[in-house]
N, C-alpha and C positions, 0 to 999 in steps of 0.2 A: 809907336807903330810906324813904320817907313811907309812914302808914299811910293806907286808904281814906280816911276822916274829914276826911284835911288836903286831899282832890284834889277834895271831892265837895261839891254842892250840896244833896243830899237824899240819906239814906240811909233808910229804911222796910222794915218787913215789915207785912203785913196780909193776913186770909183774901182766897182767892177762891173763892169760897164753902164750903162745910163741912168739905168734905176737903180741901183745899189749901192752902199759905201761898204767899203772891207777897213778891218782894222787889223793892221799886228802885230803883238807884243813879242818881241825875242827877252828871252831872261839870257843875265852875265852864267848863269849856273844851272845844273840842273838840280840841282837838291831846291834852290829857290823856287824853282819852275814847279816842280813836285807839291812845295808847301803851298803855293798860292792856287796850283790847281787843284789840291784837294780841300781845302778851304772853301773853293768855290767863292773868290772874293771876286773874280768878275764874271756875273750871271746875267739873265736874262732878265731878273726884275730890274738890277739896277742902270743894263744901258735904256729898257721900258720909261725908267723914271725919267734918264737922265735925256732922253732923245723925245720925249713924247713918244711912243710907240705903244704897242701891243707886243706884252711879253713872248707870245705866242708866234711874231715874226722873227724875232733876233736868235742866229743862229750861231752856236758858239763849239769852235772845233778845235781841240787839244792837239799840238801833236809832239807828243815825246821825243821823238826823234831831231828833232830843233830845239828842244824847249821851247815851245811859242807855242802861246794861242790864237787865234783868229776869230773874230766877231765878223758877220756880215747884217747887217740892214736894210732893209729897203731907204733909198735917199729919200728925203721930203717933200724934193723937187728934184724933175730930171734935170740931169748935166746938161748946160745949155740955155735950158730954158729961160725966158726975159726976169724973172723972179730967182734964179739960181745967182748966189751968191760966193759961191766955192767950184767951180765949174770943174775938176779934177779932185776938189773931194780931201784935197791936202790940208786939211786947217779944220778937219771937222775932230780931230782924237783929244783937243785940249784940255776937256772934263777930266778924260781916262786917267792922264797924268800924275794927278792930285789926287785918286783912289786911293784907299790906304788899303795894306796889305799886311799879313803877318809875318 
């Protein structure tokens, strides 16, 4: 099974704005895009698992027309804040990477 990295053309995280991180996956293809989104191999349990969160915040948005998904989050800490460790949000997609996919 290939992990996200080998199927995809862009993988990113970055705030949308203070309280949020956004994530987005661009696929090289869209037949890839297709299998991985109807698979449903990245959902809402598992960025829940993987961020600590509540399934019920992570918002996850297909969009065909890119082939690419997009994940949004609530951040864990605002951007900025004396505790904020990733202030732009760029260094939070590394788990994503390593998903496996079909």
């Amino acid at each position: 099974m290939p992990k996200l990295w080998q199927v995809t053309k862009l993988i990113r995280s970055k705030n949308a704005g203070p309280f949020e991180l956004t994530f987005d996956v661009i696929f090289k293809d869209h037949a890839t895009y297709e299998k991985v989104r109807d698979a449903k191999s990245i959902n809402a349990a598992w960025f829940a698992k993987t961020y600590r969160l509540p399934p019920e915040v992570v918002v996850i948005i297909n969009y065909d027309a890119a082939s690419a998904i997009k994940i949004t989050i609530p951040r864990p800490t605002i951007s900025g804040d004396i505790n904020d460790t990733d202030v732009y949000g760029g260094q939070q997609y590394g788990p994503l990477v390593e998903l496996d996919v079909p």
